[in-house]
LOTIVEX-628678 format. One record per residue: x, z, y of N, C-alpha, C in turn. Coordinates in steps of 0.1 Angstrom, whole numbers, padded with zeros to 4 digits, always signed. Example, Ala and Ser with C-alpha at 12.3 -4.5 7.8 and 13.67 -1.06 7.14 Angstrom:
! residues 2
+0132+0078-0057+0123+0078-0045+0132+0078-0033/+0128+0071-0022+0137+0071-0011+0129+0079+0000/
***
This chain:
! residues 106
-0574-0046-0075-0574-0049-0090-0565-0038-0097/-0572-0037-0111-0563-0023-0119-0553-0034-0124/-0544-0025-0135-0538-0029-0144-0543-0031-0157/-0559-0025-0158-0566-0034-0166-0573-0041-0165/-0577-0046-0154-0585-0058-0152-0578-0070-0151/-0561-0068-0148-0551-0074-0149-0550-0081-0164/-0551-0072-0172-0550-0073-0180-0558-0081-0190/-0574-0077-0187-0583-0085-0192-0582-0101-0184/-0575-0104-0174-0573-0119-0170-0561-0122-0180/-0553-0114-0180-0541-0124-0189-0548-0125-0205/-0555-0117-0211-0560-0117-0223-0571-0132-0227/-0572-0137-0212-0580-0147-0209-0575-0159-0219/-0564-0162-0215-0552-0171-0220-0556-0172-0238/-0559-0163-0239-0556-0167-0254-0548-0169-0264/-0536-0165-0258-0520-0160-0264-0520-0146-0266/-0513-0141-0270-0505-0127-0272-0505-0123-0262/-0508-0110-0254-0503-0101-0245-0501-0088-0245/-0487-0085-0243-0486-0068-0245-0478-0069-0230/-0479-0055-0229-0478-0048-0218-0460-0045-0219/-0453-0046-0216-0434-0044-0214-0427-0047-0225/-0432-0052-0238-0426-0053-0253-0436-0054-0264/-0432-0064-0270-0438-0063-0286-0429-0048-0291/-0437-0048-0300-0432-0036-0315-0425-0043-0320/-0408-0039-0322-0398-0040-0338-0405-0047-0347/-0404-0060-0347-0412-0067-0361-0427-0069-0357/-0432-0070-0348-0439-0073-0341-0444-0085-0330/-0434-0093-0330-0437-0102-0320-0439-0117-0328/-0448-0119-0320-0456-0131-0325-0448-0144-0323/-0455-0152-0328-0450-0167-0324-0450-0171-0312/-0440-0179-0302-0444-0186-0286-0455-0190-0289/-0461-0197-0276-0458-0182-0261-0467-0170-0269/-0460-0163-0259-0465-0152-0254-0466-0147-0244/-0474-0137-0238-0470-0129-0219-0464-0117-0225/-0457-0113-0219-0454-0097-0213-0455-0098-0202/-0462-0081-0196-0462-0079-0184-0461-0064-0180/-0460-0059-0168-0454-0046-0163-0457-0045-0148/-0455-0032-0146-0456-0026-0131-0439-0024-0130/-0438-0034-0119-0420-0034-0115-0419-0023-0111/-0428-0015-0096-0425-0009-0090-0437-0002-0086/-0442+0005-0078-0455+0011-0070-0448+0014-0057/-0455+0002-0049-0454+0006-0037-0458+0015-0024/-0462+0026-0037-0476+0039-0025-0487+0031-0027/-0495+0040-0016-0506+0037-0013-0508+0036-0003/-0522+0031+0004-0526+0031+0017-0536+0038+0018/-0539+0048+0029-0548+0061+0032-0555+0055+0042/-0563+0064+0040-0575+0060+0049-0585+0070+0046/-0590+0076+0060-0603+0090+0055-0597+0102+0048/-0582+0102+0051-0579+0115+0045-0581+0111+0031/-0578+0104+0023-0573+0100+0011-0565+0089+0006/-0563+0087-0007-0558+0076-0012-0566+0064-0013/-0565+0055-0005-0576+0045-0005-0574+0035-0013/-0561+0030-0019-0555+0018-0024-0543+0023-0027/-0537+0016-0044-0525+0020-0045-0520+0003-0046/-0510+0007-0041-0502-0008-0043-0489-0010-0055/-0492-0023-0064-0479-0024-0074-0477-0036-0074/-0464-0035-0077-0456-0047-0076-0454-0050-0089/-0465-0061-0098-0464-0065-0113-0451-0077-0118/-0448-0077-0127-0440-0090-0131-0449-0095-0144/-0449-0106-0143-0457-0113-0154-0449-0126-0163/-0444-0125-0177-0435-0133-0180-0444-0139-0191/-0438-0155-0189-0447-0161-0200-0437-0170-0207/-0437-0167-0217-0422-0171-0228-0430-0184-0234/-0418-0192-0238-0423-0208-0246-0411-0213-0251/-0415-0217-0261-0405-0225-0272-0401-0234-0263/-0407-0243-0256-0401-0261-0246-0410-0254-0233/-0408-0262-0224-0413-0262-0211-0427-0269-0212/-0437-0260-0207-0451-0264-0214-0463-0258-0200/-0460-0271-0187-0466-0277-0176-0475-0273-0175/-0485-0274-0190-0501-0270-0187-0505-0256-0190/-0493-0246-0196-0499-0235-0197-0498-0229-0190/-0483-0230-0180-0480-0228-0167-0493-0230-0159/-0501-0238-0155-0510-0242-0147-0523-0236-0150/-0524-0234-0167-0534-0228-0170-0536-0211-0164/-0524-0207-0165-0521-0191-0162-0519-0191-0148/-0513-0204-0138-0517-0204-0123-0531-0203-0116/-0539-0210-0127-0556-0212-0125-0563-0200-0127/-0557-0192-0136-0561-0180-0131-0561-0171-0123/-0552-0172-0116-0545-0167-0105-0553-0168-0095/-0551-0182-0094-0556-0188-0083-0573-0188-0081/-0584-0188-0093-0597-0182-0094-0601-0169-0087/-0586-0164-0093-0590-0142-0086-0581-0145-0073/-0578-0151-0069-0574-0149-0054-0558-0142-0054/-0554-0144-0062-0540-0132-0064-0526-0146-0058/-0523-0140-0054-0507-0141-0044-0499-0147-0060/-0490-0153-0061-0479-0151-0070-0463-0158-0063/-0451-0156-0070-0442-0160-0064-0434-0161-0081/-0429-0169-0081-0426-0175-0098-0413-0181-0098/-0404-0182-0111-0391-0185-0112-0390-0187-0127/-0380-0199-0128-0379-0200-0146-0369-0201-0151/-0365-0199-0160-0350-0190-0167-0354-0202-0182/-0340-0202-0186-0340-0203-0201-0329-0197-0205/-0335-0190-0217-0331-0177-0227-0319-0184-0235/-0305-0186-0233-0302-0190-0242-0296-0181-0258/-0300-0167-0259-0293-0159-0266-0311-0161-0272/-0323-0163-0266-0333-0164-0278-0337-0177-0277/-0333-0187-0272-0336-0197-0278-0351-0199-0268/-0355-0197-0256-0366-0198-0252-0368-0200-0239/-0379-0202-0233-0380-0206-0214-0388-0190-0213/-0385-0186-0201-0395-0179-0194-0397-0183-0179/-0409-0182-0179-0416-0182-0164-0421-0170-0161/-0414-0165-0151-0418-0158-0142-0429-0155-0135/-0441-0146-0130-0444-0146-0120-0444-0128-0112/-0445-0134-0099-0441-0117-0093-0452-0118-0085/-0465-0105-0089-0475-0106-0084-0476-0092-0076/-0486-0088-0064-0489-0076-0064-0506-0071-0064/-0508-0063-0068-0522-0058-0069-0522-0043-0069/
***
């Protein structure tokens, strides 16, 4: 999977999605996702080439309250395309907000 076909699944959602930050004056109402390439882990060769690159994505999904079904709704997608996730949830107290975590790789 690219990082835009990644992309076209979180766009699925029907919320806001940018890629590492809204724009200065820019950011929408909760939720929203942001998401990013943590890391790139190489690639795997094969044939004397680059056969597969590997990244380590983070996928954050911000909300006003803790909100069970959107969580589940953005696991179901996940879970439709076969993708791995590993997830953690914070609350923002300097914005006033939850985030959920997920740490995916593709």
């Amino acid at each position: 999977m690219t990082v835009t076909e990644l992309r076209t699944l979180l766009d699925s959602m029907a919320i806001p999605v940018r890629y590492r930050a809204f724009k200065v004056g820019e950011v929408p109402n909760l939720p929203y996702i942001l998401f990013y390439v943590e890391s790139n882990e190489g690639t795997l060769k094969a044939d004397n080439h680059n056969y597969a690159k590997i990244r380590n994505v983070t996928i954050e999904l911000y909300s006003e309250e803790k909100d069970p079904e959107l969580e589940e709704k953005l696991e179901a997608v996940f879970d439709s395309n076969k993708i791995e996730y590993d997830s953690y949830e914070s609350y923002l107290d300097t914005e006033d907000m939850y985030e959920v975590a997920y740490e995916i790789v593709i």
